[in-house]
N, C-alpha and C positions, 0 to 999 in steps of 0.2 A: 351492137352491144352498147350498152350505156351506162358509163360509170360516173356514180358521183362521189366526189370531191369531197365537196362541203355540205351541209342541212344545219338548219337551223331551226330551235324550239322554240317558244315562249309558255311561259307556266304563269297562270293568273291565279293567284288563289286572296283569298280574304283574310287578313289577321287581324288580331285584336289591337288597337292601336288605342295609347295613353292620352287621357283627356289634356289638350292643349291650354288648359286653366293654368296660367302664372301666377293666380290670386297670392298674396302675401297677406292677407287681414286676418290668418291663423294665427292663435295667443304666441306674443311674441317670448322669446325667453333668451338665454343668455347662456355661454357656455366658460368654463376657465382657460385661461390658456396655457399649454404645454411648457413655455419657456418666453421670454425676451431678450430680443434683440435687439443692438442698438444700427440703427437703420438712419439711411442719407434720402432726403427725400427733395435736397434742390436747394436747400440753405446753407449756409456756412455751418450749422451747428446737427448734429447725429438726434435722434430724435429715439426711446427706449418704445417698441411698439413689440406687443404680443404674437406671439405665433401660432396659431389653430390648427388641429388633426380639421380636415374636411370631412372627413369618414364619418365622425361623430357628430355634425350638425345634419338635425333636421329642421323640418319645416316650418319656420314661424320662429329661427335661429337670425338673430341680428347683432350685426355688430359696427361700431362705430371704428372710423378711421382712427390714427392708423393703424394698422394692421395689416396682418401676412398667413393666409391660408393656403396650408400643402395639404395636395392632394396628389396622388400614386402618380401619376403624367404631367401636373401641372401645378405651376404656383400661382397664385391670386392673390395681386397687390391692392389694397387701398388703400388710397391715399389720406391723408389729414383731410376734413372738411367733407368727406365722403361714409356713405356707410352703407353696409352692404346685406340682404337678408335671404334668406333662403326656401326658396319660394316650395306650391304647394308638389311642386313634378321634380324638387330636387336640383334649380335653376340658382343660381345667384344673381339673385336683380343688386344692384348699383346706385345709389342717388347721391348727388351731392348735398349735402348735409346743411340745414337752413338754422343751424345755433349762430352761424358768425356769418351776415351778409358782408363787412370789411373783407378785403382779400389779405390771405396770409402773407408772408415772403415766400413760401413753396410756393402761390398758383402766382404768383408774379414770378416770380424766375421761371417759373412753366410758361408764364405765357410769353414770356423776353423769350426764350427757346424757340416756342412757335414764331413768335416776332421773325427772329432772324433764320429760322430754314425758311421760313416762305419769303424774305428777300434774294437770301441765298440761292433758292430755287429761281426766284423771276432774273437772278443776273444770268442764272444757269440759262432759260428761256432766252434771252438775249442773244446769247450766244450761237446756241442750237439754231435762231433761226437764219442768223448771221452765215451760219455753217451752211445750210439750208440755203440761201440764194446763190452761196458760192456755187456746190454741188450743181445744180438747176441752171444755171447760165454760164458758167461758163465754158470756152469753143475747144480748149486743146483737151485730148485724154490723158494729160500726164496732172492737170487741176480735176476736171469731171468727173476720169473716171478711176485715177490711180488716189485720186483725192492726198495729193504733195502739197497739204496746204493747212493753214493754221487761222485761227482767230480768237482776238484776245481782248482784254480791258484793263486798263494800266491808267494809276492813281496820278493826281494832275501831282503829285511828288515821285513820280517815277515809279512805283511800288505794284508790280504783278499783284493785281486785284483777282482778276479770272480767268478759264480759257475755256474752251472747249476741247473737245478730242482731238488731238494734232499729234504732230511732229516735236518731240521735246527740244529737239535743239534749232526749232521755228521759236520756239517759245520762252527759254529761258534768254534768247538774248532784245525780248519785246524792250525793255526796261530801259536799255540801255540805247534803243536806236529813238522812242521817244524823247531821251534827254535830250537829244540832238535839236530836237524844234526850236524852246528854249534858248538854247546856244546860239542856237546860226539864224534862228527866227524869232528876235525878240518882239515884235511886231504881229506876231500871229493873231488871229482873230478870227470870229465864228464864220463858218463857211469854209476854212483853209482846206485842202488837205494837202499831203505830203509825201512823196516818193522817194525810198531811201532804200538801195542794199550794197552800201558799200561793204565791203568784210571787214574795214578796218576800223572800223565804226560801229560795230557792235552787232553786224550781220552774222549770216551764216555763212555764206558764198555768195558769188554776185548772181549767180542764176537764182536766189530766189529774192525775188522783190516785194518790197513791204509798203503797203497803203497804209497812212497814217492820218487820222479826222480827230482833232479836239471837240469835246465837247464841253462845249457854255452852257450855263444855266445861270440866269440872270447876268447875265454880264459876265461871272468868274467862271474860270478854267479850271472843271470837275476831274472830269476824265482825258484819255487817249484813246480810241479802239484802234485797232490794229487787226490788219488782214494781209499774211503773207503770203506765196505763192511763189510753188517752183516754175520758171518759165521753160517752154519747150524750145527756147532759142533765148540767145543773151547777146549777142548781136561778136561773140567769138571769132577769132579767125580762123577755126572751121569750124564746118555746124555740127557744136555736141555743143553742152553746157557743162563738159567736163575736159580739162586739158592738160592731162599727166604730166607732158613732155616741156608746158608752161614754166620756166625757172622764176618767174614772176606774176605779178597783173597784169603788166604791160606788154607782156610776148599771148597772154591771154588773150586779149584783147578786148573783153570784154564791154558792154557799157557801165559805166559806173556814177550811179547818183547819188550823190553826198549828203544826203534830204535833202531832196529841190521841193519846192512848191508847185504843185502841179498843177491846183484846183486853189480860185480865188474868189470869193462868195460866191460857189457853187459852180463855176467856168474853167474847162480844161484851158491850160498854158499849150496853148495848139503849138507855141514852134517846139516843147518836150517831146507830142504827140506826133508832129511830123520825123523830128529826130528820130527815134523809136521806131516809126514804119519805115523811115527810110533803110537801118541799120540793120534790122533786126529781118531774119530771112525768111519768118511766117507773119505775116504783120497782120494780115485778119485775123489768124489764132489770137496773138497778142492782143489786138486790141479787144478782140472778145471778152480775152479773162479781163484786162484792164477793166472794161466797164463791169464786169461780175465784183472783182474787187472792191472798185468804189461803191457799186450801188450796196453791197454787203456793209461798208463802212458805215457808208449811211442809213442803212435799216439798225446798224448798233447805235449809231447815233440819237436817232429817233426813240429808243429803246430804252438807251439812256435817261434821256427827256424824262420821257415816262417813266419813270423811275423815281427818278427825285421828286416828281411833280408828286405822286400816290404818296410817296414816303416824306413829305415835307423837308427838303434839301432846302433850307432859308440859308444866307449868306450872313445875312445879318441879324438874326434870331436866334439861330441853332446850331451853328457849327463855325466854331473859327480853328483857325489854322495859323499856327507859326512854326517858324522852322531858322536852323541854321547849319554852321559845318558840323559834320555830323563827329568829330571828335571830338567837339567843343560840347554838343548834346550829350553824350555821352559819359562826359564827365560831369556837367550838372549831375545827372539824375544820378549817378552814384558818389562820387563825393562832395557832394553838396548838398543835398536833398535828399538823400539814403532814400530813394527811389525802388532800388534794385540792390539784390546783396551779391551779386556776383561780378565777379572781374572781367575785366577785357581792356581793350587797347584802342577801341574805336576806330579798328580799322575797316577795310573793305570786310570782312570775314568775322568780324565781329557781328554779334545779335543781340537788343536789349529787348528783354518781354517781362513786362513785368502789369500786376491790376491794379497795383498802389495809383493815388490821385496828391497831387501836392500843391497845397495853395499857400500862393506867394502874393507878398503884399509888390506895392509898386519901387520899395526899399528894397528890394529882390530878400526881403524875410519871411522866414518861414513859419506860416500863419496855423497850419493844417496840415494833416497827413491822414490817408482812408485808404480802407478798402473798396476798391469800387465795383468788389461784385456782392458789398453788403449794402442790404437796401436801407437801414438803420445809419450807416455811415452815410452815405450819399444821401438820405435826407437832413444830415447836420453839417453835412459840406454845404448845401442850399441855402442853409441858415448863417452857416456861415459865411456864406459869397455877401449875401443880401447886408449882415453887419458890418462887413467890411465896407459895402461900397457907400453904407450910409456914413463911417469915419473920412470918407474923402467929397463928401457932399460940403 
């Protein structure tokens, strides 16, 4: 006996299917609008644009930016500088609108938006790929395959720039084991890198160890990447990387490097790396991820590069940098410079954010004050820098 299950049918039939003509050169005409709204479309300032039924435009129906048509499932935005028409099959064709080839402040703040998700995203890529060589070489399964590991990019002032998928408490304390270079290596220079997981020092624990590569570009100190990793051995007096019954670090016994310098224009410090194998009770595990580690550093490294190079990182063109204690900052830009209208103490726990621009003459007076996500202000800051520097000519 034979019993089926399953069968299967197919039905082919013919139907009448809608002429795929988009044509729009049907007499164009014009409809009123329902209502106005006042609508944000990327400026500082609300913009009064119309609202349209969908229902009731047909074919050879055009309308100029901006504007806002509903429809029963959907709304249809157009933008300023765009206009939209309503083709012969009931389609809304799109064009950007040829009365004003100047760009408005909306397609500039649109395009500053795109500007920065697509650096945003290639720091993201950096990362990801950074992540990517950890995963792929390295030898212990508690890095490979438990993936107990993090990577980051951290501002040549200390400042969590970016991370990838990790461990949050790999991560929030990136900031603080970089300052250490700085400190204990004023001398550092391209090629370094740096091994640090002390706990008392801005680590996590001492089983997880942190590779640490500055990155140059032209001479100045941009970045930090950073690649931490929990190790399967930490060279303990007995082998766990965990020691409850430890009343200190030193009944731990741990190794502990206070950022050493590992790596000297590009060359391990072989008597670290002998220490390490000597100590440490899987020393080819170890060394495996070690080299996973740094060569990750250096694929951020490189990443970097490439970064600033696409995006124009000039030292002496485009970006300067000053800085000081930061509760002395702090108090500039709010009582001094009304920078920012909120208070604080300019301590550790303190935050200023603020999009105000302040320009000061060399009399530390106050020459200017803007907003600098208006593109009107910031073209009269320019005007203003350039009168300024011709009064000290």
């Amino acid at each position: 006996m034979l019993e089926c299950l399953h069968w299967k049918g197919r039905l082919i039939a013919k139907l009448d299917r809608p002429s795929p003509n988009i044509s729009i050169n049907s007499e164009k005409r014009s409809i009123p609008p329902k209502q106005t709204l006042s609508a944000y479309f990327g400026d500082n300032e609300r913009v009064d644009t119309p609202v349209f039924e969908g229902s009731i435009m047909t074919a050879g129906t055009t309308l100029e930016g901006p504007a806002i048509i509903e429809e029963p499932t959907t709304t249809l935005v157009v933008y300023p500088n765009m206009s939209v028409t309503v083709s012969s099959t009931g389609n809304y064709i799109l064009e950007t609108s040829g009365k004003n080839q100047n760009k408005s402040r909306t397609q500039k703040s649109c395009t500053a938006s795109v500007d920065m998700a697509i650096m945003s995203n290639r720091i993201d890529a950096i990362l990801r790929e950074m992540q990517s060589v950890v995963m792929r070489t390295a030898r212990s399964a508690v890095i490979g395959q438990s993936r107990d590991f993090s990577c980051s990019i951290v501002t040549a002032n200390n400042e969590l720039l970016a991370t990838a998928e990790g461990i949050p408490a790999h991560i929030f304390g990136s900031h603080l084991q970089t300052a250490a270079i700085k400190r204990d290596h004023p001398d550092f220079q391209e090629g370094d890198a740096f091994l640090h997981n002390d706990p008392y020092d801005g680590n996590s624990h001492a089983a997880d160890w942190s590779i640490m590569v500055p990155v140059f570009i032209e001479g100045t100190h941009f970045f930090t990447v950073t690649v931490k990793g929990h190790q399967a051995d930490c060279g303990d007096s007995i082998p766990t990387t965990y020691t409850p019954k430890a009343r200190d670090v030193y009944e731990e016994g741990a190794l502990i490097f206070p950022c050493v310098r590992i790596q000297r224009n590009n060359r391990d410090n072989q008597d670290i790396i002998r220490m390490c194998e000597k100590r440490i009770r899987v020393p080819d595990q170890w060394y495996g991820d070690y080299l996973a580690a740094i060569g990750s550093a250096r694929i951020g490294e490189r990443g970097c590069k490439a970064f600033a190079e696409k995006y124009g990182v000039e030292k002496h063109n485009k970006w300067h940098f000053t800085t000081g204690p930061r509760k002395h900052i702090y108090e500039l830009a709010r009582m001094h410079y009304f920078a920012a209208q909120d208070t604080g103490d300019g301590g550790p726990n303190d935050f200023l954010h603020t999009e105000n621009l302040v320009l000061v003459d060399k009399e530390k007076r106050l020459r200017g004050f803007y907003d600098g996500t208006n593109y009107d202000q910031i073209d009269q800051l320019k005007e203003d820098i350039a009168q300024l520097k011709e009064e000290y000519e």
